[in-house]
C-alpha positions, -999 to +999 in steps of 0.1 A: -597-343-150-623-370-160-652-360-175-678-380-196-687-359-226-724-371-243-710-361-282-675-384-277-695-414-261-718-414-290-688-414-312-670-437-298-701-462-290-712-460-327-679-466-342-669-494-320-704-511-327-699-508-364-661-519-365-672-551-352-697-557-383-687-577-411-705-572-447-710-609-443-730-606-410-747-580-422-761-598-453-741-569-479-718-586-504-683-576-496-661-565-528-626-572-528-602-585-505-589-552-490-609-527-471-592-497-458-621-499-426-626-527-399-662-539-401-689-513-420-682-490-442-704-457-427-724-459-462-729-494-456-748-487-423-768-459-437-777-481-468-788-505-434-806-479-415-822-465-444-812-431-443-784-412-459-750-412-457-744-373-447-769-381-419-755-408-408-716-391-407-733-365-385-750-391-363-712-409-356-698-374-348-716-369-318-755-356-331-784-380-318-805-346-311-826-349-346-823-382-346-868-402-340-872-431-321-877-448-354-844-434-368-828-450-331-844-482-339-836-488-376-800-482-366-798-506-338-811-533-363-783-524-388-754-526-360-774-557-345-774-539-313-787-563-283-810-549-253-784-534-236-765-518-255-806-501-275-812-490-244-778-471-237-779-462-276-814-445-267-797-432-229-768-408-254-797-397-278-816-386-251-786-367-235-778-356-271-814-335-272-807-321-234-787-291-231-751-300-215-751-290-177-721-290-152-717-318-128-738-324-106-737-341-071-766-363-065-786-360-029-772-389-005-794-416-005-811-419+031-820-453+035-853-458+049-855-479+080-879-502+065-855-514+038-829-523+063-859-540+080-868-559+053-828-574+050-824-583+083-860-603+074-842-623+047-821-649+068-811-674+053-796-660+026-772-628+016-794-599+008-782-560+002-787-531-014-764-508-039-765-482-056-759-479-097-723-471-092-712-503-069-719-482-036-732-508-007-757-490+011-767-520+036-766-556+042-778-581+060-761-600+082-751-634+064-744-609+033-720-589+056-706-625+063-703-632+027-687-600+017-660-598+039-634-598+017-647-566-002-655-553+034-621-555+047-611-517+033-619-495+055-634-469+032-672-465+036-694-468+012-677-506+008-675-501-037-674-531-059-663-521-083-628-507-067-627-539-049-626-554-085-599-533-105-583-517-073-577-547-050-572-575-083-554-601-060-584-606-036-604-600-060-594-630-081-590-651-049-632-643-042-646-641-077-631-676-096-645-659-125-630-627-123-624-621-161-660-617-165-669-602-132-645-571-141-657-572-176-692-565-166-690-543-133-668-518-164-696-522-189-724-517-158-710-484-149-701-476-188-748-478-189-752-454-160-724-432-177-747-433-207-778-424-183-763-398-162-730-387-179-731-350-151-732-372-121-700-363-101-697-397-079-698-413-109-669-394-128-651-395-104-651-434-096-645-436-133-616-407-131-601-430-101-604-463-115-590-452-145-563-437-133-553-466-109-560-500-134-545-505-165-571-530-168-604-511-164-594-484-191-589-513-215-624-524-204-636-490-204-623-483-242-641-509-251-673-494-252-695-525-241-724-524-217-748-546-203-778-545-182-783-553-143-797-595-145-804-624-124-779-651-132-754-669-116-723-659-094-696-678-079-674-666-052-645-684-027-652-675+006-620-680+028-640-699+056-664-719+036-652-719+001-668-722-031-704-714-035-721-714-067-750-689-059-784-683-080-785-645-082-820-620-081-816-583-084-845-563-087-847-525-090-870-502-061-897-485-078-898-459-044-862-458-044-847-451-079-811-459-084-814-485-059-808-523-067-819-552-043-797-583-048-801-618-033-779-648-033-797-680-029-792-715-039-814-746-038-821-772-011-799-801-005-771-790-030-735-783-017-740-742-017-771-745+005-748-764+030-719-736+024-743-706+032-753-728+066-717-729+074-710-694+067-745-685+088-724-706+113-692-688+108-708-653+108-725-658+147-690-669+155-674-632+147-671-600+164-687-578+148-684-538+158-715-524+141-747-539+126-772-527+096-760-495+079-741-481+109-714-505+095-714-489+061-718-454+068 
């Protein structure tokens, strides 16, 4: 059985962050040519932190609960921790002080009319909403259009991220960058582990995932995370093919755990003309259910 246990993550993140430290990129002379550890030494990142070794030891065997805000952010600096992975280092100390509970099932998320209301507003590009652990909760209808590919199991909620480590074949076909698409969706659900490590849809996605790609427990073991940002995505449609897409996601303040993506791209360029043919495509098909009846 999978679980997600708080003291082991805060093990495993900290020792992974320090391995990859030289004494060089740390600014600390490094003596001799043979060092029995990869990266820091644990003094080393005390001495960096400013706080002793013994405390330190304890703080890589699981114990953030002591452990001040100040204390959080002088270690970050000595493991040059970037935003994500502060924030997730600040997630485990905070689940560190709360007394461990059993897992817990979180209360479906009823979408509200008006959000479905507000994709079917957006047409001209792919809009929909997710939730933290890859769930699609509703599209619109060109995003429905674009998706199609991760659509095509039957399983409701559509997931992502099994689409990515469960189905790799189409999954490389859609995403030409797949290397880095699986590499973030692991490190993605690897932050809301670090948020919410009780959350039984999410232990279980992880329990499944691991258990059915070889490939997402390397990722897992890895110990990276990264935060949700706007960038750029490409995909390979199989009607219209390649679109490079500018990418928005933006969190809903009245909906927590909710995340509002859009895929747009700019006037006149190549994608613009491959979302009007895939607009095109889309009024062409058959389609047996609109809005969220189609993903419930």
């Amino acid at each position: 059985m999978t679980t997600i246990d708080p003291r082991t993550e805060i093990k495993e993140f900290l020792s992974s962050r320090r391995a990859r430290i030289t004494p060089e990129r740390a600014g600390l002379p490094a003596y001799g040519g043979n060092r029995r550890v990869k990266g820091l030494r644990r003094e080393e990142v005390a001495l960096l932190a400013g706080v002793s070794v013994d405390y330190y030891v304890r703080m890589e065997r699981g114990s953030l609960a002591g452990a001040s805000d100040g204390v959080l952010d002088a270690l970050a600096s000595a493991l040059h921790l970037d935003e994500a992975e502060r924030d997730h280092l600040f997630h485990l100390a905070r689940q560190s002080r709360t007394p461990s509970g059993p897992r817990r099932r979180r209360p479906a998320v009823k979408m509200r009319p008006a959000l479905q209301q507000v994709l079917d507003a957006i047409t001209d590009a792919p809009a929909w909403i997710c939730n933290s652990r890859y769930d699609v909760l509703a599209m619109n209808h060109l995003a429905r259009a674009l998706y199609s590919p991760v659509l095509a199991d039957a399983r409701r909620p559509a997931n992502t991220a099994r689409f990515v480590y469960l189905e790799p074949e189409s999954a490389k076909t859609f995403f030409p960058d797949y290397d880095r698409i699986a590499c973030d969706v692991a490190a993605k659900l690897r932050m809301e582990a670090g948020r919410d490590p009780h959350d039984e849809e999410l232990i279980a996605l992880v329990g499944e995932l691991s258990t059915r790609s070889e490939l997402f427990r390397r990722r897992w073991a890895s110990q990276d995370v990264r935060l949700h940002r706007s960038g750029r995505k490409r995909v390979h449609h199989p009607a219209v093919g390649q679109l490079d897409l500018d990418v928005e996601s933006m969190e809903l303040p009245a909906d927590p755990g909710l995340l509002l993506t859009v895929y747009t791209a700019a006037a006149g360029t190549a994608t613009a003309d491959g979302l009007a043919l895939l607009a095109s495509w889309a009024a062409s098909q058959v389609e047996p259910a609109t809005g969220t009846q189609a993903l419930s």
